[in-house]
CHARMM internal coordinates of N, CA and C (Angstrom, degrees):
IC EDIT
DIST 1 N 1 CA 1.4411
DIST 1 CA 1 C 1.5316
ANGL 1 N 1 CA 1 C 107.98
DIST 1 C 2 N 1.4082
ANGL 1 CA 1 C 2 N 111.72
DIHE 1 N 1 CA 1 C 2 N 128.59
DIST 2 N 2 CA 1.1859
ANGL 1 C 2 N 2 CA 112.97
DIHE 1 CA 1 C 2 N 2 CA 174.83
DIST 2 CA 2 C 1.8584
ANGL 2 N 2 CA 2 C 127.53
DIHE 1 C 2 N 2 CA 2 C -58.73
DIST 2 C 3 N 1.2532
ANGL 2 CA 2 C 3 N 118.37
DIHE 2 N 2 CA 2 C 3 N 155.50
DIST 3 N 3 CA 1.3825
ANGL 2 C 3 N 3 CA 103.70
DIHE 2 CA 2 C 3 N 3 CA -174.81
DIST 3 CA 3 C 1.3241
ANGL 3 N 3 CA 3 C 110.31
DIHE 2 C 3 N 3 CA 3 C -77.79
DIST 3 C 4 N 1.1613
ANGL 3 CA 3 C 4 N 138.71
DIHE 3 N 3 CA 3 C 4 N 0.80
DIST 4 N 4 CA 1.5662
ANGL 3 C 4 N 4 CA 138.90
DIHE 3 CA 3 C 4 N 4 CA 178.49
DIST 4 CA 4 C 1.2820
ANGL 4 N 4 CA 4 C 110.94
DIHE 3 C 4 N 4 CA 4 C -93.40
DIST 4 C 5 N 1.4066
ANGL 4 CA 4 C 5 N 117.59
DIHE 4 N 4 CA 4 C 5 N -57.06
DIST 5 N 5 CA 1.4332
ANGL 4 C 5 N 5 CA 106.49
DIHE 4 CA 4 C 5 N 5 CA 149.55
DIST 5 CA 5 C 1.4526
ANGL 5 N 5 CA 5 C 138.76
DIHE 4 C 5 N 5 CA 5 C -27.72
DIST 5 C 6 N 1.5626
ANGL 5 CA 5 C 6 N 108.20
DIHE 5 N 5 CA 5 C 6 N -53.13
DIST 6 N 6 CA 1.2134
ANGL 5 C 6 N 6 CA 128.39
DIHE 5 CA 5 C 6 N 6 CA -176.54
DIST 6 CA 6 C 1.5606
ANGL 6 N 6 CA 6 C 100.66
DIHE 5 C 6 N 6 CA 6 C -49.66
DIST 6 C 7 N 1.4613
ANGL 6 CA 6 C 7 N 118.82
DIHE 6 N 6 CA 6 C 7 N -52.66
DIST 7 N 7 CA 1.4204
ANGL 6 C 7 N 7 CA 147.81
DIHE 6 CA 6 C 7 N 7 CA -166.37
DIST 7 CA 7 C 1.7199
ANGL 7 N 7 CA 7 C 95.37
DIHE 6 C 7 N 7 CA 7 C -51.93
DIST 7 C 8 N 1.1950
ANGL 7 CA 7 C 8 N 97.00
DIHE 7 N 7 CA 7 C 8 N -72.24
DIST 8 N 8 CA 1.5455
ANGL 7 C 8 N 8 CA 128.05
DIHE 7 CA 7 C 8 N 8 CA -171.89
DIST 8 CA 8 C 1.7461
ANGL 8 N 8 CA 8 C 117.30
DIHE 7 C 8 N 8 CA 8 C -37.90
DIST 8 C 9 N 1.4441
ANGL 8 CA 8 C 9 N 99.42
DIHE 8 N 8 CA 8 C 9 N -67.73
DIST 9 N 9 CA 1.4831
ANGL 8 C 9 N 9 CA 114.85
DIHE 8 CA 8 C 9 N 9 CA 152.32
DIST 9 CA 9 C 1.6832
ANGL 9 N 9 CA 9 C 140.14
DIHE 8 C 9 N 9 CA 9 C -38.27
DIST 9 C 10 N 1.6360
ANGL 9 CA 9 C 10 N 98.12
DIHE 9 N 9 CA 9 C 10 N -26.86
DIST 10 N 10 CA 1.3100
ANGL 9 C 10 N 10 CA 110.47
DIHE 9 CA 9 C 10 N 10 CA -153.50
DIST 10 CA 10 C 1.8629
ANGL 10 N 10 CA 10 C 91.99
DIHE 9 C 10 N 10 CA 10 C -102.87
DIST 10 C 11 N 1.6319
ANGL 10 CA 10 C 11 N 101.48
DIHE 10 N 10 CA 10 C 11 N -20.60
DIST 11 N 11 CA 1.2683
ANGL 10 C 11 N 11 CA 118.05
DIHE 10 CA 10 C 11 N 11 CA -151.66
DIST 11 CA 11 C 2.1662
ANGL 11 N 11 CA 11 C 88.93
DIHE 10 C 11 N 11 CA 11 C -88.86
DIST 11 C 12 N 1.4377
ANGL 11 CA 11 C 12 N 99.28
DIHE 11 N 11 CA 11 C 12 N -65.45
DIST 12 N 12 CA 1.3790
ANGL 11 C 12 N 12 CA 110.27
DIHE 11 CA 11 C 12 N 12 CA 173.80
DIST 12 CA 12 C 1.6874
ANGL 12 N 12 CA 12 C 115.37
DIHE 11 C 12 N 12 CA 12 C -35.31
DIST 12 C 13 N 1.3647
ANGL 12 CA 12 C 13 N 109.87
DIHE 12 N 12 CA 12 C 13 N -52.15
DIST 13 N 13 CA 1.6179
ANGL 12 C 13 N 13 CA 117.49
DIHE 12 CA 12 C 13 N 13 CA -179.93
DIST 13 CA 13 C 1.4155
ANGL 13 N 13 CA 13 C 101.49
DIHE 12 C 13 N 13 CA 13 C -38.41
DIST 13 C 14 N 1.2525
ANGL 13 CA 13 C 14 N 100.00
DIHE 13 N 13 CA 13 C 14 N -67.41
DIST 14 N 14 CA 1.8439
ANGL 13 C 14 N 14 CA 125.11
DIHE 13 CA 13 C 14 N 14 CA -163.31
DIST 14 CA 14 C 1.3657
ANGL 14 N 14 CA 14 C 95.06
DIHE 13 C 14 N 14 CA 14 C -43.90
DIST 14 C 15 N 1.0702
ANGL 14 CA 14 C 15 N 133.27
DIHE 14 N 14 CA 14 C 15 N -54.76
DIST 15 N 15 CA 1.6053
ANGL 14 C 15 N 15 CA 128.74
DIHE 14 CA 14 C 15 N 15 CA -170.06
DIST 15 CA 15 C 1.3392
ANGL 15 N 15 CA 15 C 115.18
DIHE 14 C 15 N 15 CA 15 C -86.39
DIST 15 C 16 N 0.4742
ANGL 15 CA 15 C 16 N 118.25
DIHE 15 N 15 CA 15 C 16 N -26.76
DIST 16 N 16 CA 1.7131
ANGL 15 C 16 N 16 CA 134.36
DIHE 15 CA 15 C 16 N 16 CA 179.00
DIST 16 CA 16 C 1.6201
ANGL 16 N 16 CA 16 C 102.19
DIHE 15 C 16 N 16 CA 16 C -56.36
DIST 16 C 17 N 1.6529
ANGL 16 CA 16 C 17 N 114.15
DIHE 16 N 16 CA 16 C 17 N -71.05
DIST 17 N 17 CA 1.2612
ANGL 16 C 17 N 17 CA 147.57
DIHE 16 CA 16 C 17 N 17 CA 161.46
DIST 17 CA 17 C 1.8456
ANGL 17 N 17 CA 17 C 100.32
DIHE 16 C 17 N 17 CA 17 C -40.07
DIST 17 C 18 N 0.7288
ANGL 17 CA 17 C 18 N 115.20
DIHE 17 N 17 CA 17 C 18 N -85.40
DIST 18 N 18 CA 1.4794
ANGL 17 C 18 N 18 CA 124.11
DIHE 17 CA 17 C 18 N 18 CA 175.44
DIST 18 CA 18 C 1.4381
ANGL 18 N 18 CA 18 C 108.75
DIHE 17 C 18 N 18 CA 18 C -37.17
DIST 18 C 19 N 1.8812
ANGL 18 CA 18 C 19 N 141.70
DIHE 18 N 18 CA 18 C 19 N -43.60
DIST 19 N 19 CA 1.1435
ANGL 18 C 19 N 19 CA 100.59
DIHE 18 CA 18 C 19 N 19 CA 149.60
DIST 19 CA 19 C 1.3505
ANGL 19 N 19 CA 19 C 114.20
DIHE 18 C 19 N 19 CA 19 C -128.92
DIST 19 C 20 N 1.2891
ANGL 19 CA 19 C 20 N 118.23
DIHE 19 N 19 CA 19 C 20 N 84.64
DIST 20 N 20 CA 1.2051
ANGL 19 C 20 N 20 CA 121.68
DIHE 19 CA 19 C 20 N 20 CA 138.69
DIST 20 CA 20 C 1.4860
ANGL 20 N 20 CA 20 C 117.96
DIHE 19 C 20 N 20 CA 20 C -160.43
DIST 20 C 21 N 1.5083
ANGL 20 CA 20 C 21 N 106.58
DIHE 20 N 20 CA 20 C 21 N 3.71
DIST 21 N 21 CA 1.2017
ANGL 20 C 21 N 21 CA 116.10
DIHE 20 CA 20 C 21 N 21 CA 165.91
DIST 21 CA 21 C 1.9384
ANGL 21 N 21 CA 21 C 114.90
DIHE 20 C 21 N 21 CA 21 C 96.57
DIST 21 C 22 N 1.4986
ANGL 21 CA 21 C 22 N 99.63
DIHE 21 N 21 CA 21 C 22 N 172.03
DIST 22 N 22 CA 1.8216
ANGL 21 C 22 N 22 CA 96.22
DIHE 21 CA 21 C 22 N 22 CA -177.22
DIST 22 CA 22 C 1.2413
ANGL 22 N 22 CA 22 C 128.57
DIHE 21 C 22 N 22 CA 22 C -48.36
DIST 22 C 23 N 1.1249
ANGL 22 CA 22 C 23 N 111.65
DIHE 22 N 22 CA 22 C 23 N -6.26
DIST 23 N 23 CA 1.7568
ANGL 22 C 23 N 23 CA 108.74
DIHE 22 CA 22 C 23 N 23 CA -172.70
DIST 23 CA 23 C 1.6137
ANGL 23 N 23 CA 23 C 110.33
DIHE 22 C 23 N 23 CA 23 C -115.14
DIST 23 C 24 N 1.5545
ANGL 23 CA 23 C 24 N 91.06
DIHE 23 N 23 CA 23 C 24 N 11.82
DIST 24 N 24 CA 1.7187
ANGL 23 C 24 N 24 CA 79.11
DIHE 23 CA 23 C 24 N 24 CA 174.50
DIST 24 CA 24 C 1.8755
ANGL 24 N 24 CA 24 C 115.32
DIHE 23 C 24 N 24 CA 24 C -65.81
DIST 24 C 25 N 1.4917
ANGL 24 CA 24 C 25 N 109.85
DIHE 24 N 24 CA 24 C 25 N 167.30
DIST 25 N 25 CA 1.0813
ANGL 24 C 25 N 25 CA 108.86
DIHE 24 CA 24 C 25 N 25 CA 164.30
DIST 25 CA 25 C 1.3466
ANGL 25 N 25 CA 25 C 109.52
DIHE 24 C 25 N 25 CA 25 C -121.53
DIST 25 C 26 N 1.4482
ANGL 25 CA 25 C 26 N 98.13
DIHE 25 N 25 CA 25 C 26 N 168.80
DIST 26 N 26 CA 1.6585
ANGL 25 C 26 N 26 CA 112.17
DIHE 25 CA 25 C 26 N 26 CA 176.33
DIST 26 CA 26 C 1.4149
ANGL 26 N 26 CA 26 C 119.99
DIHE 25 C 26 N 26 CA 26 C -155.27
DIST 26 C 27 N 1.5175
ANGL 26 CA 26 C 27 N 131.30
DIHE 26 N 26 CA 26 C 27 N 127.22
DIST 27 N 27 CA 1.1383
ANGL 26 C 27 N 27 CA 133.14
DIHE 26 CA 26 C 27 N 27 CA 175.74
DIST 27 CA 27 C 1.6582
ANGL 27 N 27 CA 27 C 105.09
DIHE 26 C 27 N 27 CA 27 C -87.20
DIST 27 C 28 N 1.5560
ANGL 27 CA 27 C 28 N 109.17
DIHE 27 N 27 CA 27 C 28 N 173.57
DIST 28 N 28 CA 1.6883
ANGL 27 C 28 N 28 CA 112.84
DIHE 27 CA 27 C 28 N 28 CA 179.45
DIST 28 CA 28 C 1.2217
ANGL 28 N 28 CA 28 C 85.76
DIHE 27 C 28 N 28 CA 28 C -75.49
DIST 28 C 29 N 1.5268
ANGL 28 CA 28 C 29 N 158.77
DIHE 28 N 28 CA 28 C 29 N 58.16
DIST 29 N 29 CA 1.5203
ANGL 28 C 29 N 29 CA 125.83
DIHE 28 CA 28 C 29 N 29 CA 152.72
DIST 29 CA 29 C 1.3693
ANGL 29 N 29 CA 29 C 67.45
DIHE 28 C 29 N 29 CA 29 C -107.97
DIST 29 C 30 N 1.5068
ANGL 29 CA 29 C 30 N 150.24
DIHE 29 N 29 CA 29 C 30 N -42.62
DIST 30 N 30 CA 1.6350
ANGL 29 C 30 N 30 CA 136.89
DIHE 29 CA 29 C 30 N 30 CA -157.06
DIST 30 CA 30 C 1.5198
ANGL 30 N 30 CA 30 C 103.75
DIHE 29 C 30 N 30 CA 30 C -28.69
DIST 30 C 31 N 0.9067
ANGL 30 CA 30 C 31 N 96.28
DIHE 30 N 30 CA 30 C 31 N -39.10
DIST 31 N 31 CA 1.8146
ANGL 30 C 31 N 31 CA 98.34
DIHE 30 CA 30 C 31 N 31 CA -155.99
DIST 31 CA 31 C 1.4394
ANGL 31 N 31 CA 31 C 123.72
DIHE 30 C 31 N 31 CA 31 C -83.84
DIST 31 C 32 N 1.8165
ANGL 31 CA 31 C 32 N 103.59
DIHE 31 N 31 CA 31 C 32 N 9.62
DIST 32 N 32 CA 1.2629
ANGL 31 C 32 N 32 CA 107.69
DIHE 31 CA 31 C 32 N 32 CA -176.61
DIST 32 CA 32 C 2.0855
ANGL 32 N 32 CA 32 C 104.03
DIHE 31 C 32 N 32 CA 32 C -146.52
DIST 32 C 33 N 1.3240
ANGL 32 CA 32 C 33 N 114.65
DIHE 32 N 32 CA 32 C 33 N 166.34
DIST 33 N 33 CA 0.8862
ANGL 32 C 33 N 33 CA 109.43
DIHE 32 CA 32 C 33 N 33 CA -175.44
DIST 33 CA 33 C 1.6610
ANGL 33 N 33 CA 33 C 114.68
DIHE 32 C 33 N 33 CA 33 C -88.03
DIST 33 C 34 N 1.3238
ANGL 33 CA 33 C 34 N 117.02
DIHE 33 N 33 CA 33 C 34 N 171.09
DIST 34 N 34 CA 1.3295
ANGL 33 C 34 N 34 CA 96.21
DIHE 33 CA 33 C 34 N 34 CA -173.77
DIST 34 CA 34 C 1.3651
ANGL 34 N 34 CA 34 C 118.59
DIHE 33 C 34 N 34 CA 34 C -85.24
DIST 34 C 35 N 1.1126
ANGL 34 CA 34 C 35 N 128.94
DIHE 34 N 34 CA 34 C 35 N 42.38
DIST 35 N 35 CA 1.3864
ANGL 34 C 35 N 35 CA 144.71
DIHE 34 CA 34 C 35 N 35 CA 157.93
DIST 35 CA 35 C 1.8984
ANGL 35 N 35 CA 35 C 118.27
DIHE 34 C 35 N 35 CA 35 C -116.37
DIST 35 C 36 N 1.3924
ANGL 35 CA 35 C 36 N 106.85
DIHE 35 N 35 CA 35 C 36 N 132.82
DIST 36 N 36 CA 1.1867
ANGL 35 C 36 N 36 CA 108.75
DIHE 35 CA 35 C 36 N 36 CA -169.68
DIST 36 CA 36 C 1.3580
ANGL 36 N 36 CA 36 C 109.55
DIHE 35 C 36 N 36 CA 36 C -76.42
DIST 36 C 37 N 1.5533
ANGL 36 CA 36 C 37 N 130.69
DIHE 36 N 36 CA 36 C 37 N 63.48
DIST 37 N 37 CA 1.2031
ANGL 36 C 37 N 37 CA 117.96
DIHE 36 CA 36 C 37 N 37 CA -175.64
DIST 37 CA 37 C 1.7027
ANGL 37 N 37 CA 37 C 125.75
DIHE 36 C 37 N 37 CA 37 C -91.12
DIST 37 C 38 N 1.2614
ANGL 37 CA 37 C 38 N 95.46
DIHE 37 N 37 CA 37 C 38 N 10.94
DIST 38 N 38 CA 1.0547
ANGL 37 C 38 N 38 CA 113.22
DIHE 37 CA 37 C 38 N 38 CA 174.14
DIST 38 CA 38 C 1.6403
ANGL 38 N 38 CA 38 C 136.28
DIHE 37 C 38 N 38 CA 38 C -140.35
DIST 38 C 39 N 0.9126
ANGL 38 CA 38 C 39 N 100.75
DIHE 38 N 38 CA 38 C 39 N 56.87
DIST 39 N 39 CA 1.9673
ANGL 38 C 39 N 39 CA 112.03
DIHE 38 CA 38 C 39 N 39 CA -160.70
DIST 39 CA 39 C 1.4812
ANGL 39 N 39 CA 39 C 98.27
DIHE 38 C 39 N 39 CA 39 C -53.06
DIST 39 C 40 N 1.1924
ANGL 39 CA 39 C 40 N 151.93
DIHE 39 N 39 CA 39 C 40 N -82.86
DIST 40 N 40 CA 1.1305
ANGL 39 C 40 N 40 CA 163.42
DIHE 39 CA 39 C 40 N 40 CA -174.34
DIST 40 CA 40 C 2.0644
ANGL 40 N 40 CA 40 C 98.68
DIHE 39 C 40 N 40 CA 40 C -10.46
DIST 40 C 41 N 1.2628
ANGL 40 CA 40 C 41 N 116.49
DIHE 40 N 40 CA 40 C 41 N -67.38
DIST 41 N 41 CA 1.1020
ANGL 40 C 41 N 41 CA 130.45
DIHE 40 CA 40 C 41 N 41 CA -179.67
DIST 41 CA 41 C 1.5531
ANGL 41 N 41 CA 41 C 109.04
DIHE 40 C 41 N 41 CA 41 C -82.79
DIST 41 C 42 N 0.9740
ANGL 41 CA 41 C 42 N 141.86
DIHE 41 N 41 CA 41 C 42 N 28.84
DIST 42 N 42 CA 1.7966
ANGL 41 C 42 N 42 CA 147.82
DIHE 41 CA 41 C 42 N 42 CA -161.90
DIST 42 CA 42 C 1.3402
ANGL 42 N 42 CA 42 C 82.31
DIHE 41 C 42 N 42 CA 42 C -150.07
DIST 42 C 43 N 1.8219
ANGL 42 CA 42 C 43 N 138.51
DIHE 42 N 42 CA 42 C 43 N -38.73
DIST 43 N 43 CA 1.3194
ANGL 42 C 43 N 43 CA 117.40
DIHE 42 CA 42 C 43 N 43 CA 174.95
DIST 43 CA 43 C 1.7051
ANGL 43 N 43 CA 43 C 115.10
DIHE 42 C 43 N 43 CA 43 C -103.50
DIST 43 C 44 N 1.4797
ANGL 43 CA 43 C 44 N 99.81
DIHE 43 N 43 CA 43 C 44 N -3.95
DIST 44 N 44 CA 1.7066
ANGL 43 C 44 N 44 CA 81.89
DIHE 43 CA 43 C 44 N 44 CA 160.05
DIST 44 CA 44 C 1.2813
ANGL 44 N 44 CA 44 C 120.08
DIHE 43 C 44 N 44 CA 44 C -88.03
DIST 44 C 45 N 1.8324
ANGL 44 CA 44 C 45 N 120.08
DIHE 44 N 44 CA 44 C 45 N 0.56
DIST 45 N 45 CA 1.1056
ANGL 44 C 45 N 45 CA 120.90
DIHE 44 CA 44 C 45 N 45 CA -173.00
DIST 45 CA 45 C 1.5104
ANGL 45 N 45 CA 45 C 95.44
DIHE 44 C 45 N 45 CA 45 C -75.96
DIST 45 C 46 N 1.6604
ANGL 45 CA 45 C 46 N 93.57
DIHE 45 N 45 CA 45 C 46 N -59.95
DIST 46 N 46 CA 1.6584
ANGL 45 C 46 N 46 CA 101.68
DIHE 45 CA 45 C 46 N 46 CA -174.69
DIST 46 CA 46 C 1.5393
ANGL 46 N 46 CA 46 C 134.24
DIHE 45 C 46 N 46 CA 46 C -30.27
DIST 46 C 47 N 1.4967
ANGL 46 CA 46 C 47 N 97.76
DIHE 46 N 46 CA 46 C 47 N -32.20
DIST 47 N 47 CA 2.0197
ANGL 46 C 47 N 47 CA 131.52
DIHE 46 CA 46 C 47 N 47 CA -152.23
DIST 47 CA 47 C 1.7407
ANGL 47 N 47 CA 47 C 87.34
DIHE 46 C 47 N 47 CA 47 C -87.84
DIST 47 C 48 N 1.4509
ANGL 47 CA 47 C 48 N 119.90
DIHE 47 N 47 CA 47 C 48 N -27.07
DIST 48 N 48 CA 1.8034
ANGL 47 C 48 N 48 CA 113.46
DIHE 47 CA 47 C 48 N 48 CA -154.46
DIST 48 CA 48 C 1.5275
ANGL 48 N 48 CA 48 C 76.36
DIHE 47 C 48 N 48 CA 48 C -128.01
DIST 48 C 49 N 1.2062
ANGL 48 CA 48 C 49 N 159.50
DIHE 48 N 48 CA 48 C 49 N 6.14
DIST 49 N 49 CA 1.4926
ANGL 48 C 49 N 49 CA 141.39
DIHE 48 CA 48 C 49 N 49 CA 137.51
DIST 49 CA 49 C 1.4536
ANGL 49 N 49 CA 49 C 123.48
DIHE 48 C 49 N 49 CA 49 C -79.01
DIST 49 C 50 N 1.4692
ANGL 49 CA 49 C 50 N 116.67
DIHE 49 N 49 CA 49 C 50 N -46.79
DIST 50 N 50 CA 1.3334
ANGL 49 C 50 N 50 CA 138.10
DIHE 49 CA 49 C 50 N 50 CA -155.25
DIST 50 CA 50 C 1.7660
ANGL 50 N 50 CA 50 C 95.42
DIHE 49 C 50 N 50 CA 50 C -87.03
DIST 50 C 51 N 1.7077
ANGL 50 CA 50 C 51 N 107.64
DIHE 50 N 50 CA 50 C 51 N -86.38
DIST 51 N 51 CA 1.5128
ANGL 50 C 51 N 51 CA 116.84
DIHE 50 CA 50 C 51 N 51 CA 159.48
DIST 51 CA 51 C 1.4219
ANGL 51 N 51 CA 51 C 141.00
DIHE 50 C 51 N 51 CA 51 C -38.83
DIST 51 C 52 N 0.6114
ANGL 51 CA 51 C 52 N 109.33
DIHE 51 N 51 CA 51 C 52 N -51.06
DIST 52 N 52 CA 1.8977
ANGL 51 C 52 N 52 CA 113.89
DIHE 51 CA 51 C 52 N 52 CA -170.82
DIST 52 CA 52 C 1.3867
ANGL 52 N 52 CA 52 C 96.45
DIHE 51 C 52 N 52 CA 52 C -88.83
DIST 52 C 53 N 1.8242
ANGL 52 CA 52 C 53 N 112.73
DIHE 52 N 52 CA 52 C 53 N -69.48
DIST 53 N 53 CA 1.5817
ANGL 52 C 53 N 53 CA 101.68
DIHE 52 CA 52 C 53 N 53 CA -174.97
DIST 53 CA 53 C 1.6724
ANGL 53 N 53 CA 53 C 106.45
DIHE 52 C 53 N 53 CA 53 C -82.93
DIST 53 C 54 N 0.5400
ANGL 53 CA 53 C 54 N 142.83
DIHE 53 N 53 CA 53 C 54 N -26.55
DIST 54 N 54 CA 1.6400
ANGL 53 C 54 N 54 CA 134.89
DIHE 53 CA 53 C 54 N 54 CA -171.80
DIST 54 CA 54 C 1.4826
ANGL 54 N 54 CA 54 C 106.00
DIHE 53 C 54 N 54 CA 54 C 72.17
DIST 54 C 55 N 1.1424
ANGL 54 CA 54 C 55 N 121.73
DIHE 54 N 54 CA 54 C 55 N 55.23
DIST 55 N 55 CA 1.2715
ANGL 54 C 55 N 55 CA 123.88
DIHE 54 CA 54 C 55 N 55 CA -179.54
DIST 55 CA 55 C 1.7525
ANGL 55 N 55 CA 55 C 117.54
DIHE 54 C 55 N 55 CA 55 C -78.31
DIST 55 C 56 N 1.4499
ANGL 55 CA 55 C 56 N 122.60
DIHE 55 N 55 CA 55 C 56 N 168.54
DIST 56 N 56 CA 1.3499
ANGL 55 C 56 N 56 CA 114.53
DIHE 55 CA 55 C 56 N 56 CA -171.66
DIST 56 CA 56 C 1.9324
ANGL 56 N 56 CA 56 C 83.68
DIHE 55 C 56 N 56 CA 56 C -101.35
DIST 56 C 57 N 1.7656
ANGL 56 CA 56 C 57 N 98.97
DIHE 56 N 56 CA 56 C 57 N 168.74
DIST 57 N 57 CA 1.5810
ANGL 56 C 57 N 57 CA 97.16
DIHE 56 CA 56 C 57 N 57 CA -166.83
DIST 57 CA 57 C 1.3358
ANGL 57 N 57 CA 57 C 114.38
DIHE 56 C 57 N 57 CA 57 C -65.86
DIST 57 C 58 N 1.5172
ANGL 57 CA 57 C 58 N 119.33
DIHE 57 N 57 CA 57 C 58 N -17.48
DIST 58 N 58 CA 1.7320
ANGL 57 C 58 N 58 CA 109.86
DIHE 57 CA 57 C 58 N 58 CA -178.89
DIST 58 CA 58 C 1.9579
ANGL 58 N 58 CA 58 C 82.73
DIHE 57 C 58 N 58 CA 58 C -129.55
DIST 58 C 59 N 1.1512
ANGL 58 CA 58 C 59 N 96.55
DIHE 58 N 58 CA 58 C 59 N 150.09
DIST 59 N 59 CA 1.8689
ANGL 58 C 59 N 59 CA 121.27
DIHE 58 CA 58 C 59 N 59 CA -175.75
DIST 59 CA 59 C 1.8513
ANGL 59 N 59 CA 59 C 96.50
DIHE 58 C 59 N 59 CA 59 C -145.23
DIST 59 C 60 N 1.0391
ANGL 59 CA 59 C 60 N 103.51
DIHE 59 N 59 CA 59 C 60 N 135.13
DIST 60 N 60 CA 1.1977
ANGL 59 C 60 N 60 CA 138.28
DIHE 59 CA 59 C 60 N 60 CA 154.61
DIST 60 CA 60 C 1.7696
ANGL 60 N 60 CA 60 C 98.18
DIHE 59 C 60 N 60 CA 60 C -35.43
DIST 60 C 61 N 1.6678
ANGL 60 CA 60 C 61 N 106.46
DIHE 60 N 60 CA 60 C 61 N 110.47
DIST 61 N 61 CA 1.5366
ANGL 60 C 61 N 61 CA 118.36
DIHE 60 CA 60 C 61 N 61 CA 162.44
DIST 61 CA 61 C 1.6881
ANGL 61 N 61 CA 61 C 108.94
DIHE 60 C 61 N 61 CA 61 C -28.82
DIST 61 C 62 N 1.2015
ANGL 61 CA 61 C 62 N 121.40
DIHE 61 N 61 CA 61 C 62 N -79.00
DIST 62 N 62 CA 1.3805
ANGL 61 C 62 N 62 CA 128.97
DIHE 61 CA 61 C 62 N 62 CA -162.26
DIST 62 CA 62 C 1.3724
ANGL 62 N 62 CA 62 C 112.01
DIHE 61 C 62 N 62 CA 62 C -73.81
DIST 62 C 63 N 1.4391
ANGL 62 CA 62 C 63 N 111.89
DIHE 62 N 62 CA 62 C 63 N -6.50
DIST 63 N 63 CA 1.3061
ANGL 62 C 63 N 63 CA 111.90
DIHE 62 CA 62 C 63 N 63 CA 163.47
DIST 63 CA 63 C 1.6760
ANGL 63 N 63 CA 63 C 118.00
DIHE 62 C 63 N 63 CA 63 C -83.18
DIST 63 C 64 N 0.9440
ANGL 63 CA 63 C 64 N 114.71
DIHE 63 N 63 CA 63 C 64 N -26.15
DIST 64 N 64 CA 1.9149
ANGL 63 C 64 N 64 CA 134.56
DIHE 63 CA 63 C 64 N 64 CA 175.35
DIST 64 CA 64 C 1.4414
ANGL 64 N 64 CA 64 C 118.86
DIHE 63 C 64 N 64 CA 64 C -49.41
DIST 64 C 65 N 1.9206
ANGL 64 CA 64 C 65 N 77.82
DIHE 64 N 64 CA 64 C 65 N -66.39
DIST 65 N 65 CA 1.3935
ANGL 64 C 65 N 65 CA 114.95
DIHE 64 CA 64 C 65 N 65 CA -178.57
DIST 65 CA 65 C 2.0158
ANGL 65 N 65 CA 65 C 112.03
DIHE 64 C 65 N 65 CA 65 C -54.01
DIST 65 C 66 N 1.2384
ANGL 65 CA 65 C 66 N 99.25
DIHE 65 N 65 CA 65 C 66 N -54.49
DIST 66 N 66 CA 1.9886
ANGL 65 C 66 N 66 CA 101.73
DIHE 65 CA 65 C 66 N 66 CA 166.71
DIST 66 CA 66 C 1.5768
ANGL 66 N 66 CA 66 C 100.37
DIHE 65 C 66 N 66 CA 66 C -39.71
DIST 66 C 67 N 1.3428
ANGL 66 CA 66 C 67 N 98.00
DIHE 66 N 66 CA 66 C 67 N -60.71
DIST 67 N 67 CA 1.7174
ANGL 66 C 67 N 67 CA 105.46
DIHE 66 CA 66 C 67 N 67 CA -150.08
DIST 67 CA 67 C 1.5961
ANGL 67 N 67 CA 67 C 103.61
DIHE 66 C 67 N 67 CA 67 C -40.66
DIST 67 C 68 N 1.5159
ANGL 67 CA 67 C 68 N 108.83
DIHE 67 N 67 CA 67 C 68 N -51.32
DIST 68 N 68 CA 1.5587
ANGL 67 C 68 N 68 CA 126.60
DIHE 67 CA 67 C 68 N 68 CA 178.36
DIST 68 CA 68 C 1.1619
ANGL 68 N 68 CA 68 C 117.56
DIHE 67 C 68 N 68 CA 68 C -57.16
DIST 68 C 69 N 1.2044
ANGL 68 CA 68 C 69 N 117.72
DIHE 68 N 68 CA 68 C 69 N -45.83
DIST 69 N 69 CA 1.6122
ANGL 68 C 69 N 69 CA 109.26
DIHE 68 CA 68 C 69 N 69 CA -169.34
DIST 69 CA 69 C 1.6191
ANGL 69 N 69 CA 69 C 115.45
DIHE 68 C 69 N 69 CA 69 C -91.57
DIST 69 C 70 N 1.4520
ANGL 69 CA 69 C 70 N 96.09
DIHE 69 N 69 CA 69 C 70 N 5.06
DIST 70 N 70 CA 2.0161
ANGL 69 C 70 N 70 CA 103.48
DIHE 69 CA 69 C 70 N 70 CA 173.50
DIST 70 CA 70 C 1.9328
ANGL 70 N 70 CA 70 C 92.07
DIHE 69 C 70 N 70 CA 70 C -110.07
DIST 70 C 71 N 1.2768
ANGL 70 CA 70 C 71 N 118.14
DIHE 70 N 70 CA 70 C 71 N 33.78
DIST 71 N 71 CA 1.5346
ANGL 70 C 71 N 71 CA 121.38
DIHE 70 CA 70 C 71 N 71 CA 157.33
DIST 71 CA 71 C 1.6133
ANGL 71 N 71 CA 71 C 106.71
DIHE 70 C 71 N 71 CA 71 C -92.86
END
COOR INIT
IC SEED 1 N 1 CA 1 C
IC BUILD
């Protein structure tokens, strides 16, 4: 995972979490706007949610947020 991503992800949690608290959820589209302006990084998001972790489509903020910051 790239470190901007890493950044990006870690950054989205935090606010997310912050207002609405621990149980928010979030899928990998959180982390992008709703325009695909960036495919390259929308499929390494996809490739390290979907592939590697096998995650379900919405996960728990602070659950994300661990996953990232033990990269």
């Amino acid at each position: 995972m790239t470190v901007s991503l890493k950044h990006k992800i870690i950054d989205v949690c935090d606010k997310k979490i912050a207002q609405k608290g621990d149980a928010v959820g979030v899928s990998f589209y959180a982390f992008f706007k709703n325009k695909n302006d960036n495919p390259e990084l929308l499929m390494e998001a996809a490739t390290w949610w979907i592939k590697t972790h096998k995650l379900d489509h919405f996960e728990k903020a602070v659950k994300i947020k661990k996953l990232v910051e033990h990269l």
